[in-house]
C-alpha positions in Angstrom: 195.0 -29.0 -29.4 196.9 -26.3 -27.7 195.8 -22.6 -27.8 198.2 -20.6 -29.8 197.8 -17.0 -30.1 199.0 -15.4 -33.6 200.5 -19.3 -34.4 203.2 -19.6 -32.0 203.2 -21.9 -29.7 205.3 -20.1 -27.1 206.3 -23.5 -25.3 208.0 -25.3 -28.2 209.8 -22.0 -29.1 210.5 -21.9 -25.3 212.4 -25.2 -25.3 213.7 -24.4 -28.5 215.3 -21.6 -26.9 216.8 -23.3 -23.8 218.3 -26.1 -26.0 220.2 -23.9 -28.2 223.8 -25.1 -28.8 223.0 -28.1 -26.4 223.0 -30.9 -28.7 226.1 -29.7 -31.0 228.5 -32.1 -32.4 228.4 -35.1 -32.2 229.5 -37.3 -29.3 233.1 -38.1 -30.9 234.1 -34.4 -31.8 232.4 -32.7 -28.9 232.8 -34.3 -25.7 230.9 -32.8 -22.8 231.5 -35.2 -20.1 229.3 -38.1 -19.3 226.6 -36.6 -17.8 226.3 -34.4 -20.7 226.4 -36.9 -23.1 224.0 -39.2 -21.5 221.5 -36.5 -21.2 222.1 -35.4 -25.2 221.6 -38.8 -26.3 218.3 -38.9 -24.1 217.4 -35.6 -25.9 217.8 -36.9 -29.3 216.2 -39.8 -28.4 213.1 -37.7 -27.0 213.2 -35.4 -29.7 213.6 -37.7 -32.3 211.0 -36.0 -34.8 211.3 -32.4 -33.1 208.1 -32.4 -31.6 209.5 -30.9 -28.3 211.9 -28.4 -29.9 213.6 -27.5 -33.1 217.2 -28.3 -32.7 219.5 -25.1 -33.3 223.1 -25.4 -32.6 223.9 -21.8 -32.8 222.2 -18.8 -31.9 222.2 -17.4 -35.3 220.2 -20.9 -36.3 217.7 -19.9 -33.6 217.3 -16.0 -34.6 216.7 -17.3 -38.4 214.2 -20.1 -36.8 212.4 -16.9 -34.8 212.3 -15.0 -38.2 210.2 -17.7 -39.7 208.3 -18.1 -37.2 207.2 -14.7 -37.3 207.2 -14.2 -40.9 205.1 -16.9 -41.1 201.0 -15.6 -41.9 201.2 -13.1 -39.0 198.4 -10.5 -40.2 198.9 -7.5 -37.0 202.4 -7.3 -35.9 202.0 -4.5 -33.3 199.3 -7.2 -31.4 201.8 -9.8 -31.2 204.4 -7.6 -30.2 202.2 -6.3 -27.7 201.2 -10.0 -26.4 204.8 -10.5 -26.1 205.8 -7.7 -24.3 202.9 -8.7 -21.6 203.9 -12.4 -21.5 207.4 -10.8 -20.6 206.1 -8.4 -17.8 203.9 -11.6 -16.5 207.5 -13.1 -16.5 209.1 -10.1 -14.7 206.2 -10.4 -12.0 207.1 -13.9 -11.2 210.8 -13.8 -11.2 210.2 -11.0 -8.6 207.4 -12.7 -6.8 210.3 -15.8 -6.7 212.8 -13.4 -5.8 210.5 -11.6 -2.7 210.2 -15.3 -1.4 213.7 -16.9 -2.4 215.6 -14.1 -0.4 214.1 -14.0 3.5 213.7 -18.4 2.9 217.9 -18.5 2.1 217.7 -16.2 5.7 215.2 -18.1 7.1 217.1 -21.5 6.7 221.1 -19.8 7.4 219.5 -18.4 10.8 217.9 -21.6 12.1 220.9 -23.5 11.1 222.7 -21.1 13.0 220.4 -21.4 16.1 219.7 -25.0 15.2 223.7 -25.7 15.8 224.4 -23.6 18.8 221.4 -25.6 20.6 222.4 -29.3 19.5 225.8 -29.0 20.8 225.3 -31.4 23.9 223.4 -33.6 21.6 225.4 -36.1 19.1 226.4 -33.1 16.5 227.2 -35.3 13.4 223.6 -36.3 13.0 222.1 -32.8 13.7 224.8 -31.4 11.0 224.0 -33.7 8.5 220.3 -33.5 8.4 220.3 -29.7 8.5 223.6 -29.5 6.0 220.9 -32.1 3.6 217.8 -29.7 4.3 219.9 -26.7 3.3 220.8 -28.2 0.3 217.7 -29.4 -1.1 216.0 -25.6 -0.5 219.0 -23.5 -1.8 219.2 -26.2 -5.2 215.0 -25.7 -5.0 215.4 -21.8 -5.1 218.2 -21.6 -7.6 216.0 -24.1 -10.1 212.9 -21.4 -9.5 215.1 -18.5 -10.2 216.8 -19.8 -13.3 213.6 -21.0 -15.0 212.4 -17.3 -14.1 215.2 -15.3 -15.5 215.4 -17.9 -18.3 212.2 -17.0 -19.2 212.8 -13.3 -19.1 215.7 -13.8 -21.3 214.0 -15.9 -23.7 211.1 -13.0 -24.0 213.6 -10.4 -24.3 215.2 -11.8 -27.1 212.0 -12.8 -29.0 211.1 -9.6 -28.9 214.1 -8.0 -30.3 214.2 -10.4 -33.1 210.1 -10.2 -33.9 210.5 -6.4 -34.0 213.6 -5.9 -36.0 211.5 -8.2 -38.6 208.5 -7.0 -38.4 209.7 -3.5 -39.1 211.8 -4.6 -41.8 208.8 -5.9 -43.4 206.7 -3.1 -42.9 209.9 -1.1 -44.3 209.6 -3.3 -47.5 205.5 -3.1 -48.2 205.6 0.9 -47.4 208.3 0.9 -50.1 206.7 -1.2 -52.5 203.6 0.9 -51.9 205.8 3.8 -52.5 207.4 2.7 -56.0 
């Protein structure tokens, strides 16, 4: 059993939110390419029972998803907004963190490829070239895949948030004015 704080379990709604709109259509009316459509049937296979993520297949499906999520037995609304904003700023940290690494490594591997070329040049080139064009690869497709799962993140926060608060206060709108009638 997973520790979930207020009753969210911020992984599922995570996935949830990075499968939006993924697995729309169906294969005959919305034709992605094969890659694509190997990897949607995989998801639906996976996901079979939604146990990895609620299918949405718009972002309006996903807001009204968040909505009941929040709505649902959520007795302080300002602590979860609060835990929220934090979980974001932890978020913020790391995509900066990633950034303050991911910047002087892409200089890092440019300048010894430079270096690493102008010193190979007696030496059989097409092996040297390869190698280092391979290396280069394989760290700028390692950065970009830290970077997008850290703005990803920071996207997914700031858009829980904005939907959790416009709710909450709407609710809190309603009971004040029930209280008030």
């Amino acid at each position: 059993m997973r520790f979930k704080p207020y009753d969210i379990d911020i992984k599922y709604e995570q996935r949830t939110y990075k499968y939006v709109g993924k697995d729309y259509g169906s294969s005959r009316n919305a034709y992605l390419g094969l890659i694509n459509q190997v990897m949607r049937f995989y998801r639906k296979m996976r996901n079979r029972k939604q146990n990895k993520y609620a299918i949405c297949h718009t972002y309006t499906e996903w807001e009204n998803h968040v909505k009941m999520v929040v709505k649902k037995d959520i007795i302080n609304g300002k602590d979860l907004i609060h835990w929220l904003y934090r979980k974001r700023n932890v978020e913020k940290q790391i995509l900066e963190a990633v950034k303050m690494i991911v910047i002087p490594l892409y200089l890092a591997v440019l300048t010894t490829s430079h270096f690493y070329n102008i010193e190979s040049r007696p030496i059989d080139i097409s092996s040297s070239v390869g190698g280092l064009f391979i290396v280069i690869v394989m760290v700028f497709g390692i950065c970009f895949d830290f970077l997008h799962d850290a703005c990803e993140k920071v996207n997914f926060y700031n858009d829980f948030i904005r939907i959790a608060e416009a709710e909450l206060m709407d609710g809190r709108v309603k009971e004040n004015d029930e209280c008030n009638a």
